[in-house]
N, C-alpha and C positions, 0 to 999 in steps of 0.2 A: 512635744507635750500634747497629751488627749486633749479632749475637751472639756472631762471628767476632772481629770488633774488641774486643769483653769479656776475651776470654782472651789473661794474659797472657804472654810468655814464663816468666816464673818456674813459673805452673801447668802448660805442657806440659813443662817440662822434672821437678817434679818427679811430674808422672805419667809421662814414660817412663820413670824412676827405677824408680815404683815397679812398672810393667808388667814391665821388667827383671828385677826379684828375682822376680816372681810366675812368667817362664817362665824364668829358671834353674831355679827350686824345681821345677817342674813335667818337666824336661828327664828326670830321675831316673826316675818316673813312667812315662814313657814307651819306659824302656827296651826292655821285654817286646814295644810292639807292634815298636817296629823291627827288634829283633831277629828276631821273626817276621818283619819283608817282607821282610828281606835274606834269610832262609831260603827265601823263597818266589820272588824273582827270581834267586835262583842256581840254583835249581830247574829254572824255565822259560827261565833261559838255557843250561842244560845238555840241554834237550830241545831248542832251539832250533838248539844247537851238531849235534848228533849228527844234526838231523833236516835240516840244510843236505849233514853229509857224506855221508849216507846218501840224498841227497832223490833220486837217479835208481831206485836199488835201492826205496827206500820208494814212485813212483810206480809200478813194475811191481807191488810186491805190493800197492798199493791196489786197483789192477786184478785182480787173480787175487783177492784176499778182501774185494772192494766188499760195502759190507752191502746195496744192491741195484743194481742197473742202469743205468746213464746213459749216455745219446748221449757221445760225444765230444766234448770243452770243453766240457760240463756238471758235471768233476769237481770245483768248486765249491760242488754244491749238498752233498755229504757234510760241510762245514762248517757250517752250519744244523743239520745234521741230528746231526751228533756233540755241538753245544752243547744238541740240544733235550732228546736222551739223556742228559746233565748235568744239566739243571734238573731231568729226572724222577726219576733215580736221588738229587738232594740230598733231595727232597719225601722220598721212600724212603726214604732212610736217616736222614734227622730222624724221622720216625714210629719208625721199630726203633730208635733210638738215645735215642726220650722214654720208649720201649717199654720198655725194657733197664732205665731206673732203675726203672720201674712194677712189672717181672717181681722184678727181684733184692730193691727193698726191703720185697715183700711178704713176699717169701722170708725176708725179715731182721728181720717182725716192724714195719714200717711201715703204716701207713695213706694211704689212698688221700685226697687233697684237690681234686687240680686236675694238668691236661692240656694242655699248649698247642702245639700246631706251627704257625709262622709266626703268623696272629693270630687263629687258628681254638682258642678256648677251652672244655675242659670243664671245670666247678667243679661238686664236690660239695658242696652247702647243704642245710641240714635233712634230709637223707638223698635230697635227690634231685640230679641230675647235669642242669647248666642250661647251655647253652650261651651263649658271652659273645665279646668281639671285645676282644681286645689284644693291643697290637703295643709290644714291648719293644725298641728297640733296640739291634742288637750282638749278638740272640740268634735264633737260628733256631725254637727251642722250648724248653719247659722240663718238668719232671713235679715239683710240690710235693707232699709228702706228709707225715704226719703222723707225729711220730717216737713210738717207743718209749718208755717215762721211763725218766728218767737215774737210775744207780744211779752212788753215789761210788765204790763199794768192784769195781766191777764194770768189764771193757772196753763200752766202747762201739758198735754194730755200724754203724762209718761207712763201710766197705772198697766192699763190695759195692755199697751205694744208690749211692755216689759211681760205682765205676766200671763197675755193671753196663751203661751205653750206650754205651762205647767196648767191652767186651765181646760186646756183644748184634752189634753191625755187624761187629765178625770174625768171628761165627760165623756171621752171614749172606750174609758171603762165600765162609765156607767149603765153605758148603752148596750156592752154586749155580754154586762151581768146574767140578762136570765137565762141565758144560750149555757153557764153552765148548769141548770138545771134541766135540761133536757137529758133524757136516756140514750146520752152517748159521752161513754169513756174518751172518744178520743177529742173530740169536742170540746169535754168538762175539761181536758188537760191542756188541750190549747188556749181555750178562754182564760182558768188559772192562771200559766203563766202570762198572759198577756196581762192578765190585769196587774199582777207582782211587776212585771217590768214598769209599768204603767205608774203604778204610784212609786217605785224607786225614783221614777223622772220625775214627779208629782213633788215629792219632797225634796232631793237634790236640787230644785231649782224653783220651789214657792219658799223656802223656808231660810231665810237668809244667814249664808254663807260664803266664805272666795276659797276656793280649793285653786292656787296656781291666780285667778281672775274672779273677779266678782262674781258671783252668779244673778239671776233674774231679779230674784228676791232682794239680794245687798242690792242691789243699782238702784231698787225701788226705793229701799230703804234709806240711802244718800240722800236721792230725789226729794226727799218728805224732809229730811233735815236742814237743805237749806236752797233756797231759791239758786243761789250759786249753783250747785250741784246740777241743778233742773237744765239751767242755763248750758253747762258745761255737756251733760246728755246731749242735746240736743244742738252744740255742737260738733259735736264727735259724727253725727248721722249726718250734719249740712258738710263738714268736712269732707268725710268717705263719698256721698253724694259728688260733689265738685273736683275730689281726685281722679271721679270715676271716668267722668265726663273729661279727662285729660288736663284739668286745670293745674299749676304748677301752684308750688306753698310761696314763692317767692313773689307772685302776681297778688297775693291777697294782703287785705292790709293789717297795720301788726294788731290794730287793738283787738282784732279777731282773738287773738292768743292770749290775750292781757287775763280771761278766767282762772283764778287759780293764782293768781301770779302773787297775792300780797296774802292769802290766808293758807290756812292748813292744807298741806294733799293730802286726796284721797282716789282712788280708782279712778274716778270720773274725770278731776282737774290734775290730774298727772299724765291723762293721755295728750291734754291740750297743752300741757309744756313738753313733755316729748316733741308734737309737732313742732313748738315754737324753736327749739332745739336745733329738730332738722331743717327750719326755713331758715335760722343763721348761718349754717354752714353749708346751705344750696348759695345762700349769699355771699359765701365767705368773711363771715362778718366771725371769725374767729375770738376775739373776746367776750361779744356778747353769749356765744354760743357755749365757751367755759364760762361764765355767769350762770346760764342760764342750767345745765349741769349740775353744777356746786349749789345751788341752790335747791334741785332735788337731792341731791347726796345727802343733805343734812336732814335731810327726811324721811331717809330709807326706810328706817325702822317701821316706820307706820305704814307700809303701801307690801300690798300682796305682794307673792315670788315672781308674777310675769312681769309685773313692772319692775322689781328689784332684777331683775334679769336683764330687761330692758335697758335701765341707768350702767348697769356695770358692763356691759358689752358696748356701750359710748365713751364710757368712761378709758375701754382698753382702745379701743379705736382712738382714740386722743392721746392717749399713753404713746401709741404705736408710731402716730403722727409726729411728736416730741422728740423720738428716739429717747425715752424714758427706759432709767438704769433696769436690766432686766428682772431685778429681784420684782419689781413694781407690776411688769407688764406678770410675771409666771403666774404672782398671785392672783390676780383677776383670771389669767386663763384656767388657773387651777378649778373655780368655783364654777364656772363657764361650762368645762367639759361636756355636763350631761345637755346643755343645749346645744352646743354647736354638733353633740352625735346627733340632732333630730335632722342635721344636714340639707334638705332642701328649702328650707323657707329664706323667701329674697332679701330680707331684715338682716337674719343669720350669715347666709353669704356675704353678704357685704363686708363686716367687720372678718369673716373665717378669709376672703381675699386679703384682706390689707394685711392681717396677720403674715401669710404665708409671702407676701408681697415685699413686706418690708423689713422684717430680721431675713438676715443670710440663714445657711446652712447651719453655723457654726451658733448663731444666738436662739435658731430653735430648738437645736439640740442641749444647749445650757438650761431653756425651758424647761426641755422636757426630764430632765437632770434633777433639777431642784421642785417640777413640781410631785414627781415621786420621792423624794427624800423623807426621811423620818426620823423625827430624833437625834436632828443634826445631823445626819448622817447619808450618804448616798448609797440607793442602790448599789450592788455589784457589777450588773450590767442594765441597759434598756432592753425591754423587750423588743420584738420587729416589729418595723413602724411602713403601712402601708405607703408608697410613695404617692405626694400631692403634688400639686404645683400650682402657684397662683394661675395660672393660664388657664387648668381645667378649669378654678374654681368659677374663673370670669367666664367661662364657655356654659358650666351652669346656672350662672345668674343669667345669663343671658334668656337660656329655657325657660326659666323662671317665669323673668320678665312678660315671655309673650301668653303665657299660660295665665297669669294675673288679673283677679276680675278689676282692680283698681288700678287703671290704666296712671292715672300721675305720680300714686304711689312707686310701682315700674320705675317711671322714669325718674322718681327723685332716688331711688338707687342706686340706677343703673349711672347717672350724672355725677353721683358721690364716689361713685366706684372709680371712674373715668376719671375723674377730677385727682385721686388717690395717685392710680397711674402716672401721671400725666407731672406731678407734683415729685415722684417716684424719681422720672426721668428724668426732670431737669436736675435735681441734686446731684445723679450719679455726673452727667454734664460738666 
């Protein structure tokens, strides 16, 4: 008998069940990005609209302010060349805009940790500044820095570090405003679009929104609603801080975690129960750690998609750990999919190991059976499926690892992984 022929209707039916509740629950989640794209194709259907009614007027003045020269029906080639000035001015304005939290939170009493645009990393370790390679998805760059200590009785200074990069990029517009009024075409067209990229960054991150993660603006905006929040910021930076520095989450003490623990999540106090999460199961402290779980579960709805992503890739990692009936585990990996394709990040490896680790041949393939099915009904055949094996996956955490500007981070993976194995083997025993 297939493997195909094993599953029965009852099993696919109550795994679309339960696939079902898992992208309703997720539907919420996802509001912030769609909102964002409908913002952004109204946008360029309004350029589109004006640039059809304008398009004989807008071809004479491409011609009178061409940013250089071309034959005739070569006016083509300025489409290349307006996207190539795009790529350069984004590279641009991620540097001034990693720049802007680096400038402002010194200002405010911050320390200097770590530098990232695109996956070009600088980490300060031991007092020296090491160049490293990580590529976060979702984020163009980042500037981690080391906060201030928190004083109870005191404001907090989270204004500035948050929005000094959406700051930093209007003032960099502002400044190289009159350069497009000089008598050069190619100039005027670089400056232009520099200044267009420049407020797209200006808005997408002063004006509070979570597309996937809070932006600048929402963190602010949390920060201002309740001293909790403030508190919770600024542990999330002494965190990353003491990860960096090699310290383990199991070494620290719990009431560190305790933010977030009895009120609402949000962005801010849902990263510090994540933490709290993974310090129970560096500990093996397995009940507290499904406590601590089920207690974000029931809050899904309210918290952006990174962290909804987050909760449910622990959630299958515990699933996996149980030997949970497989209709349970498909459903989460169902949802899962498009993050575990972003493939190298050490979070992701982790649970994509235990995965391939812990179902045999035969229960990934019933996965992958039911999580294409439709309408009750299976596919004909699967399509080819590239061969994995837990082994490579561990051989790329490994990379990972050494590649990682948060050195404890690293290793509380890499010990989670091991610890997975190691749990693996004695059972088969």
């Amino acid at each position: 008998m297939s493997v195909r022929e094993k599953i029965s209707t009852v099993s696919i039916a109550v795994y679309e069940e339960s696939v079902k509740q898992k992208r309703t629950q997720r539907k919420k989640g996802s509001k912030g990005m769609l909102i964002f794209l409908v913002v952004c194709m109204l946008f360029g259907g309004l350029i589109g609209f004006f640039g059809a009614m304008y398009m004989d007027k807008a071809a004479l003045d491409l011609k009178r302010f061409a940013p250089f020269p071309v034959k005739d029906g070569l006016e083509i080639l300025y489409v290349p060349a307006v996207f190539l000035f795009f790529l350069v001015t984004m590279v641009l304005h991620t540097i001034i805009h990693e720049g802007g939290h680096l400038i402002f939170g010194l200002l405010t009493g911050y320390g200097f940790l770590s530098f990232r645009v695109f996956s070009f990393t600088i980490v300060k370790k031991d007092g020296k500044l090491i160049r490293k390679k990580l590529k976060v998805p979702g984020t163009m760059g980042q500037c981690l820095m080391t906060p201030p200590e928190w004083k109870e009785d005191g404001r907090y200074p989270y204004i500035w570090y948050n929005l000094g990069g959406g700051v930093m990029n209007l003032i960099s517009c502002l400044l190289v405003l009159p350069l497009f009024f000089l008598n050069c075409p190619l100039l005027a067209w670089a400056v232009g679009i520099f200044i267009f990229t420049g407020l797209v960054f200006v808005c997408s991150n002063l004006i509070p929104m979570t597309i996937g993660i809070p932006n600048d603006g929402k963190n602010c905006l949390l920060c201002r609603k309740a001293k909790e929040n403030q508190k919770a910021f600024y542990l999330q930076l002494k965190l990353n801080a003491m990860l960096s520095s090699g310290t383990r989450l199991e070494e620290l003490p719990e009431e560190m975690f305790d933010v977030g623990k009895h009120g609402r999540l949000n962005a801010l106090t849902c990263y510090m129960r994540l933490q709290a999460f993974y310090r129970h199961l560096q500990k093996k402290e397995e009940d507290k750690a499904e406590e601590c779980l089920a207690s974000m579960e029931q809050e899904m709805e309210e918290l952006p998609m990174g962290f909804m992503n987050s909760i449910d890739m622990e959630r299958l990692y515990l699933l996996l750990q149980e030997k949970a009936p497989i209709e349970q585990i498909a459903a989460h990996y169902a949802v899962l999919q498009p993050v575990f394709a972003q493939g190298k990040d050490i979070s992701v490896l982790r649970v994509k190991y235990a995965y391939y680790l812990l179902l045999n041949d035969e229960e990934r393939e019933m996965t992958e059976w039911l999580v294409r099915s439709k309408n009750k009904k299976l596919p004909k055949k699967l399509p080819k499926r590239k061969q994995v094996s837990a082994e490579k996956i561990f051989e790329d955490m490994k990379k990972a690892a050494e590649k990682h500007p948060v050195a404890g981070e690293a290793e509380l993976f890499m010990s989670l992984a091991t610890a997975c194995k190691e749990n693996a083997t004695e059972a088969v025993i």
